[in-house]
N, C-alpha and C positions, 0 to 999 in steps of 0.2 A: 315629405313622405316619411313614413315609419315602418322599417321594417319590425315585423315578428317572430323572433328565432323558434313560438312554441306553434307546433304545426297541429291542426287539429283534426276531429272525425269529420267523416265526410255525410255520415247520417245514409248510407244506402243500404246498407246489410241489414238482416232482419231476422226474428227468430219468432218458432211457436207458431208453425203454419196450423190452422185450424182448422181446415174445410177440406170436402172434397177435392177441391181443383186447387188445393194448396197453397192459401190467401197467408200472407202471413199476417200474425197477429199485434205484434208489436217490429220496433223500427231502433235501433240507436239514432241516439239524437247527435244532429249537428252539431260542429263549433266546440265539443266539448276538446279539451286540453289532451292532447292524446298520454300525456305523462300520468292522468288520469285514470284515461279510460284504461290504461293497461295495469294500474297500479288497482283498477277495482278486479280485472280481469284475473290480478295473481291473487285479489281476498277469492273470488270466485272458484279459483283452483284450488287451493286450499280445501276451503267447502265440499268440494268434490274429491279430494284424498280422501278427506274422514268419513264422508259419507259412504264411500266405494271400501273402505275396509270397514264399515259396521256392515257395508250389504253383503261383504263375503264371510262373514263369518258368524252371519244371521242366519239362522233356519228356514226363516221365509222369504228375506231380503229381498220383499218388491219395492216399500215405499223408499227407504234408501237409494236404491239403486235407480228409481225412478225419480228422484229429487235431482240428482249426481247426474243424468241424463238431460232432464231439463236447464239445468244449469250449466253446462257443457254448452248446449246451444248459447247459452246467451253469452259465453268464452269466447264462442266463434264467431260469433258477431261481431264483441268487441274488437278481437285482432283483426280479422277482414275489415273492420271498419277504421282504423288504423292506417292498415296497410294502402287503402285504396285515399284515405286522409295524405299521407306518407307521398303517394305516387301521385298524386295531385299536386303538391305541392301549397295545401289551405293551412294556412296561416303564413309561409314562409312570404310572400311578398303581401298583406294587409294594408291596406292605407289608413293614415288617422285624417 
């Protein structure tokens, strides 16, 4: 047996509901390394600093601010999906 010290997403969180009755659109993927997924989650935050101070001190500051929104969602996906990776315990006991 092989333990896995790197614990991974669980793939249930999801972002970008597009419908009326709230379907979402896309899904974080399984399996991925959660040292990853969080490591994409702080380029993602970043993204979202720069964006939200060009949308504040832009005149019209929709598309900004609406880029930095949409990307926001897919933050909280990644850490919700993390965390729920995390409280499962997926990768910590793996078998080879």
């Amino acid at each position: 047996m092989n333990f896995s010290p790197v614990n991974t997403t669980a793939g249930i969180a999801t972002f970008s509901n597009c419908t009326a009755v709230s379907e979402p659109l896309f899904r974080v993927n399984p399996g991925v390394p959660s040292t990853e997924a969080l490591a994409q989650a702080s380029v993602l935050m970043d993204c979202i600093n720069r964006l939200t101070l060009i949308g504040g001190v832009d005149d019209e500051g929709g598309a900004p601010v609406w880029a930095a929104h949409y990307l926001g969602e897919q933050v909280k996906a990644l850490i919700d999906d993390v965390g729920m990776g995390l409280r499962d315990g997926r990768g910590a006991n793996e078998t080879d």
